[in-house]
Steps between C-alpha positions, in 0.01 A plus 500: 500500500275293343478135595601369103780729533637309770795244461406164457697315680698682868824371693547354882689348699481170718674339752588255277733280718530451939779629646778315669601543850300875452718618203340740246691473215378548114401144460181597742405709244334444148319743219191376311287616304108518558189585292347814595204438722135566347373766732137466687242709635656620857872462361731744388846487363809640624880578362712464729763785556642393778555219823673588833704174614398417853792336725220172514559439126737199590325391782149463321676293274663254673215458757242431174337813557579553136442148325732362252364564126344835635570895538564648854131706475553693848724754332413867571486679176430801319341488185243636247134440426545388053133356507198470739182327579527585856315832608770567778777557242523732176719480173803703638476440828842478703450213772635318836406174458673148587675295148685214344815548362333542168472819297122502530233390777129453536326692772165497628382728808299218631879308586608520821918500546721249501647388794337705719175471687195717376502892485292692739126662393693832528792381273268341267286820486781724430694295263191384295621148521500181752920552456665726792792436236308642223355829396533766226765792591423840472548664220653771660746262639568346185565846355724561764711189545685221364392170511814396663403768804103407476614154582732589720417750751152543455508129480523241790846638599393839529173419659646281768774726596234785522287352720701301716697800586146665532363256748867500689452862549483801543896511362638766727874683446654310827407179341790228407354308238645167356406406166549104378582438132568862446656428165138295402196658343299538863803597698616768306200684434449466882808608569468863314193513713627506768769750438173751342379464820837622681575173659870347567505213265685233496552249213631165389648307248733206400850661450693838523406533109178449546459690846656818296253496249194492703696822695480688131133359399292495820726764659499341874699585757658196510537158391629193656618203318321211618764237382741614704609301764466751801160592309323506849802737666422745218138544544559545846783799421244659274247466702618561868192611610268229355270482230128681500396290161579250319391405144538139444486285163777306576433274792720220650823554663525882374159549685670394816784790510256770446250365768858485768484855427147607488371726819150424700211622364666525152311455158555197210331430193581136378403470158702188338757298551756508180784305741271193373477522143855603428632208739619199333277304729133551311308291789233664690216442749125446282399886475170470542525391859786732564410788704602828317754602707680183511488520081646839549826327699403544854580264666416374878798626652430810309158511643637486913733792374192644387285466793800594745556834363141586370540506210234656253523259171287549199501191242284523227448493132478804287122479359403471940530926349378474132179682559714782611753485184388777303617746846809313483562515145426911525757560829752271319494710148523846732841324624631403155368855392726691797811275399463338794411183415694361180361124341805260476488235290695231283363482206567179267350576090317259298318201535744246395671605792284356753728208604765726548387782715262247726803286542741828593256545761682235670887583414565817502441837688237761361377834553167505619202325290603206306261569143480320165383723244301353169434755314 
C-alpha cells in the first residue's frame, strides 16, 4: 500500500473518564477520531489485526498508568507492516509489537517497550529491534496460524507456560501437577503441557460450570472449584499425596492452599498475580520497589512455607527467555501439529467492540485468551 492510499483520518480509543470505586463501565471509554500520522525516516506503519486483553487493563487505569485523554499503549498486538521507513520491517510484514487501542500504530525499531525495562543484546539482536515485545513473525508461522493462536500461544501465554514448566522440570509421569487459572490464557496452555508430558494434572476454576469445561478443553484429570467452601479439603482429596508443581498466576489466598499441600523439594513458577486485578480493591504496593515475587502474590508467610519445605520457586517474566523464543515457538507448533496442544481463545469481532470485550474481562467467565479482533 502506498502511503496516499492510506485513510486520512484512523479511530481510537481513550480513557475518557476515571473510574469510581474501580468500576469499568462504558463511560471509561470514548472513540475519536485522529489524523493519520505523517510517517518519518526510522518509522513504519502498522494495521492493527489484533490486541490480547491483559488481566492489568483495569488496574493500569485506575492507578494512572494509562492517563485520562490517552490510549492504553502497552497492549500486545498483532498487526501488519501497510508502510515503512524503518529497515527492520517490510510492506507485508506480520508483527508482535505493543499498541493503542487504535486501528493503526507507529513503530520504530529504535523504541524500547512499554512498561517494561530494556530488552537484552541477545533479544535485541534477534528481534531486530530495542522491543523484547516486538519483532516480525515468521512467515512460515504466519502461513501456518491464526492471528488469534500467534498471539496466543506463541505469544506471552504460550511462552510463559513453556518455559516455566521448562525451568520447573524435567516433567516426569509420577508428577502431580497443579495448574492456577487453568481456565486463563497461561494456565490452560500449561495445563495441556503437562498432560503431553504424562503428568497427573490437576486444575482449577470458579464453579462446577466452569470446572467442567476446563475438564473438556484442557483435558485434566481433574478440577477443583476454588469457590467452594471446603476448597482446601478438596485439593487435599485430589491430591493425597502432595503436589510436585505448581503453576501459579493467581496469588493471594488461593496461593496459600496449594503451598499446604506442596511436598519438600517441590517446583513453582510464579508468574502473576490476577487475584489483584480482578479484586474490587485496586490498591497496591509502588511496583517498582516491589520485589518480583511479592508482585507475583507471595507473600511473607508464603515465603517461611517456602523456606520450610524447600521449595524450588521460579518468578520471572516471559522475555527473562525471549532470546530462546524461536525454540519455543518450533516445540510449541510440533504440539499443536500432534493435536496435542489445541489454542483456546475468546474471541470478541470488531473494533467498536473494544469497551465491551475489555470490560467482560471483568464479569464474566471465558475460555482461554481474552482477544479483540479489528479487522
Amino acid at each position: 500500500m502506498n502511503l496516499d492510499e492510506l485513510p486520512g483520518t484512523y479511530r481510537k480509543w481513550v480513557y475518557a473518564k476515571a473510574m469510581e470505586d474501580g468500576v469499568l463501565a462504558r463511560a471509561q471509554f470514548e472513540l475519536q477520531e485522529v489524523p493519520m500520522p505523517e510517517l518519518r525516516n526510522g518509522e513504519a506503519l502498522a494495521r492493527i489485526k489484533l490486541i490480547n486483553v491483559h488481566s492489568a487493563t483495569r488496574f493500569r487505569m485506575a492507578s494512572g498508568m494509562t492517563e485520562l485523554g490517552e490510549t492504553d499503549r502497552a497492549n500486545f498486538a498483532c498487526a501488519q507492516i501497510v508502510a515503512s521507513k524503518d529497515s527492520a520491517f517490510a510492506v507485508g510484514d506480520i508483527v508482535a509489537c505493543q499498541a493503542g487501542w487504535q486501528e493503526y500504530q507507529v513503530l520504530r525499531s529504535d523504541d524500547e517497550s512499554v512498561g517494561y525495562g530494556p530488552a537484552t543484546e541477545l533479544v535485541k539482536a534477534l528481534n531486530g529491534t530495542h522491543s523484547q515485545w516486538c519483532y516480525v513473525f515468521r512467515r512460515a508461522m504466519v502461513k501456518m496460524w491464526l492471528s488469534e493462536v500467534l498471539m496466543d500461544v506463541f505469544g506471552t501465554s504460550g511462552t510463559t507456560a513453556y518455559f516455566g514448566l521448562r525451568e520447573c522440570g524435567p516433567l516426569l509421569p509420577t508428577d502431580v501437577v497443579a495448574i492456577a487459572g487453568t481456565s486463563g490464557s497461561v494456565g490452560s496452555i500449561a495445563a495441556q503441557l503437562a498432560k503431553a508430558a504424562g503428568c497427573y494434572v490437576v486444575g482449577f476454576a470458579g464453579g462446577p460450570e466452569q470446572c467442567a469445561r476446563v475438564l473438556e478443553l484442557t483435558g485434566v484429570d481433574r478440577c477443583v472449584d476454588y469457590r467452594a467452601s471446603d476448597f482446601g479439603v478438596q485439593v487435599a482429596a485430589t491430591c493425597p499425596d502432595g503436589i510436585d508443581v505448581f503453576a501459579d498466576g493467581i496469588g493471594g489466598s488461593f496461593t496459600d492452599v496449594i503451598l499446604a499441600q506442596m511436598k519438600p523439594r517441590s517446583r513453582m513458577f510464579a508468574y502473576g498475580s490476577a487475584s489483584t486485578f480482578y479484586d474490587d480493591d485496586l490498591e497496591m504496593p509502588d511496583q517498582k520497589t516491589m520485589p518480583l515475587r511479592a508482585m507475583f502474590g507471595l507473600s511473607n508467610d508464603h515465603e517461611l512455607v517456602i523456606a520450610k519445605k524447600n521449595i524450588k520457586v521460579e518468578a520471572w517474566i516471559v522475555h527473562d527467555f525471549y532470546h530462546e523464543r524461536l525454540g519455543a515457538e518450533d516445540d510449541l507448533s510440533r504440539h499443536l501439529l500432534s493435536g496435542a496442544l489445541k489454542p483456546i481463545t475468546t474471541v470478541v469481532e470488531g473494533f467498536e467492540n473494544l469497551p465491551d470485550g475489555v470490560m467482560s474481562l471483568y464479569e464474566n467467565g471465558r475460555d482461554g485468551k481474552l482477544q479483540i479482533r479489528f479487522c
